[in-house]
C-alpha positions in Angstrom: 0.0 0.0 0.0 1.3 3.4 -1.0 1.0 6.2 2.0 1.8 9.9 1.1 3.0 12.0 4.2 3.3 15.5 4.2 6.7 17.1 4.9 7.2 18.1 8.4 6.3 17.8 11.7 3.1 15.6 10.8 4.8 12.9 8.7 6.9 12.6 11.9 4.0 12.5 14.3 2.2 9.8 11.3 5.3 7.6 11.7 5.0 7.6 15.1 1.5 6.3 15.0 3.2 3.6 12.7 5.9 2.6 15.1 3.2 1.8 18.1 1.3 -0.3 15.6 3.5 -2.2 14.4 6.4 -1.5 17.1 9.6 -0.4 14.4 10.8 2.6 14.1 9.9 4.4 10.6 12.1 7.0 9.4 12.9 8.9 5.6 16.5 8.4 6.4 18.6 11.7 5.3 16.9 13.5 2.7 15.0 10.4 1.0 11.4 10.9 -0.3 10.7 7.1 -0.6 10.5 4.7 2.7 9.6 1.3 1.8 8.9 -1.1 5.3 6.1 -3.8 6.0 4.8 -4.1 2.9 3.9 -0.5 2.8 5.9 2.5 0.7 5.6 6.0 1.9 6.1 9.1 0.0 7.2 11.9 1.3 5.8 15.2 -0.3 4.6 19.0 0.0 1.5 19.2 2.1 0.2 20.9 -0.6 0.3 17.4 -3.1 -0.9 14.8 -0.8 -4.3 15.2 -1.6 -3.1 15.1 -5.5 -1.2 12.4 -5.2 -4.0 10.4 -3.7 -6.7 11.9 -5.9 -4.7 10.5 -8.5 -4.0 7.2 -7.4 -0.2 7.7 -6.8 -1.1 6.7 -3.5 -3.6 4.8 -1.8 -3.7 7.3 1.2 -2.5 9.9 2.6 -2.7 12.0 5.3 -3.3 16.2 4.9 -4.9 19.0 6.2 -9.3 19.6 5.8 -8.0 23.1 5.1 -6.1 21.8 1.8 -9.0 19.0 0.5 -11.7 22.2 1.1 -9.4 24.4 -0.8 -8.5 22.1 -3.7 -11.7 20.8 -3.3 -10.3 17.1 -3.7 -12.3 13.8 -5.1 -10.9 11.7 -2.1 -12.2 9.5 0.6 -12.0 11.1 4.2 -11.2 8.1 6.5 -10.4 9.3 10.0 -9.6 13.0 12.0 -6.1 12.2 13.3 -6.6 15.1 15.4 -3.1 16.5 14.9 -2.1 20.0 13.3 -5.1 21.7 14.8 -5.5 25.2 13.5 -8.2 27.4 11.9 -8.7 29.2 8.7 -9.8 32.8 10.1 -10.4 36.2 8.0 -7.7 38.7 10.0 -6.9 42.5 10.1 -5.7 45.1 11.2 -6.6 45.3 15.3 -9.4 47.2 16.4 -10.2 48.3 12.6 -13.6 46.7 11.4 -13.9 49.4 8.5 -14.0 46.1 6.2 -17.3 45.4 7.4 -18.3 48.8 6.5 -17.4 48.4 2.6 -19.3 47.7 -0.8 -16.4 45.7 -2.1 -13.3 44.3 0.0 -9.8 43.3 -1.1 -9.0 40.0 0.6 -5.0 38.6 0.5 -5.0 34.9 0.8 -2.9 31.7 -0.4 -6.4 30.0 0.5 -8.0 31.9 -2.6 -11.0 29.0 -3.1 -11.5 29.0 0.8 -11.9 33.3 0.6 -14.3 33.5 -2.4 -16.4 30.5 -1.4 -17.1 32.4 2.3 -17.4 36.0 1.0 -19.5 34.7 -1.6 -22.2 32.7 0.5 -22.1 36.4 2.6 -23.2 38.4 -0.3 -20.1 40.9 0.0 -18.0 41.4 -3.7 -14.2 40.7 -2.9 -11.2 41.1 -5.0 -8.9 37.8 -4.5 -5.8 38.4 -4.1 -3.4 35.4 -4.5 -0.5 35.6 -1.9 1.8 33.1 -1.4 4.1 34.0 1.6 3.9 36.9 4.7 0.1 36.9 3.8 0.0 39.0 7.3 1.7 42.3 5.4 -0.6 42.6 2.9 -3.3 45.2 5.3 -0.2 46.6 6.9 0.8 48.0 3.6 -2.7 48.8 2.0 -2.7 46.1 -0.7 -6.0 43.9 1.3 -8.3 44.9 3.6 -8.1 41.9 5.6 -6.7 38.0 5.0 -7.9 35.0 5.3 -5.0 32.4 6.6 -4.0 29.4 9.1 -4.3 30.4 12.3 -3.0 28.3 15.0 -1.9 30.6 18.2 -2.3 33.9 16.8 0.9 35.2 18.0 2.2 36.0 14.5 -0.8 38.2 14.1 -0.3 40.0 17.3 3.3 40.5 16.7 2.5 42.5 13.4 -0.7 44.5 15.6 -3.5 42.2 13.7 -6.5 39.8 15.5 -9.0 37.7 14.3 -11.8 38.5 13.0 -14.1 35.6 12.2 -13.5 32.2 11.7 -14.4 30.1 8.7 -13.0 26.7 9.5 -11.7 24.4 11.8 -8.8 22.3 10.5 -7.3 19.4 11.4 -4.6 16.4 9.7 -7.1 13.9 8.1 -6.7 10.4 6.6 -8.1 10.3 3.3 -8.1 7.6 0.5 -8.2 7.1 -3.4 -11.8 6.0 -4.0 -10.7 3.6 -6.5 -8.0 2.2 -3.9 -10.6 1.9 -1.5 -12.6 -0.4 -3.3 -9.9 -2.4 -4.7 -8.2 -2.8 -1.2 -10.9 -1.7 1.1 -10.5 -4.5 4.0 -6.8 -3.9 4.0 -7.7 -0.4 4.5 -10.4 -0.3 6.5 -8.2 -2.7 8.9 -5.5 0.1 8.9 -7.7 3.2 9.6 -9.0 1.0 12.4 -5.1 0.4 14.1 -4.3 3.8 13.2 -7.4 5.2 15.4 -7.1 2.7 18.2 -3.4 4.2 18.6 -4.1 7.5 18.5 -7.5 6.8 21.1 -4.5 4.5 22.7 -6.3 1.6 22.9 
């Protein structure tokens, strides 16, 4: 069975998981992107990718973010809430300045771009998009949005640059998901996996 991991902290926390199942230690040794161990091989890839890789049936499963399926708006299977990389996708601004609310039309900086237009929308407020890919949180301090919409996890990059929160859109979380064809064609093996990966992390 092929498993894509995300790069980072998660894939670590993942192979963890796997080393109380099936008690051996799982590592991408030095800069390697391909693990192969007990009849599974796992990839190692942007966050960003997981979901394509699975959608595409370069892997059977992988684990990613809700905030990345909702965004690329992924054909995939969701399997389990791992509960791990908790954060939330939040519209934020400029502290105590709510002049946004106030406007006909608002520029909104996001990498999320899907994620912005689909909330604004469903309010009824016209936005511009703005497609940002890095220090999302400059773009009000310099004029070019009125507010973002980003991944929030302690807010303490937002207070450090004197911006808050304003509303919330979703609540994100790491989340196993599966190719749908993969699922049928291997679906016990799976379904016997998702079931060892949740009793570890409910450590049963």
């Amino acid at each position: 069975m092929k498993i894509a991991l995300p790069k980072g902290r998660i894939a670590e926390e993942v192979l963890e998981i796997f080393k109380k199942i099936f008690n051996e230690d799982f590592i991408f040794e030095n800069r390697k992107l391909i693990m192969k161990k007990n009849n599974f091989t796992f990839l190692n890839v942007r966050n960003w990718d997981v979901a394509t890789y699975v959608e595409k049936q370069a892997a059977d499963i992988g684990v990613v973010g809700a905030d990345v399926i909702t965004e690329l708006d992924s054909d995939v299977l969701e399997l389990l809430d791992l509960g791990l990389g908790k954060c939330r996708v939040s519209v934020a601004g400029i502290k105590n300045d709510n002049n946004y609310k106030n406007k006909t039309r608002i520029k909104v900086a996001s990498k999320l771009t899907n994620i912005a237009k689909t909330y604004f929308s469903k309010k009824g407020i016209p936005t511009e998009i703005i497609k940002l890919n890095g220090s999302i949180e400059l773009a009000p301090l310099v004029g070019l949005s009125d507010v973002i919409v980003d991944i929030v996890q302690t807010g303490g990059t937002l207070k450090e640059n004197g911006m808050e929160e304003k509303e919330i859109i979703m609540h994100s979380s790491a989340r196993l998901i599966a190719n749908k064809n993969s699922f049928i064609l291997k679906k016990e093996e799976i379904l016997a996996l998702t079931k060892k990966i949740e009793d570890a992390i409910n450590g049963a």
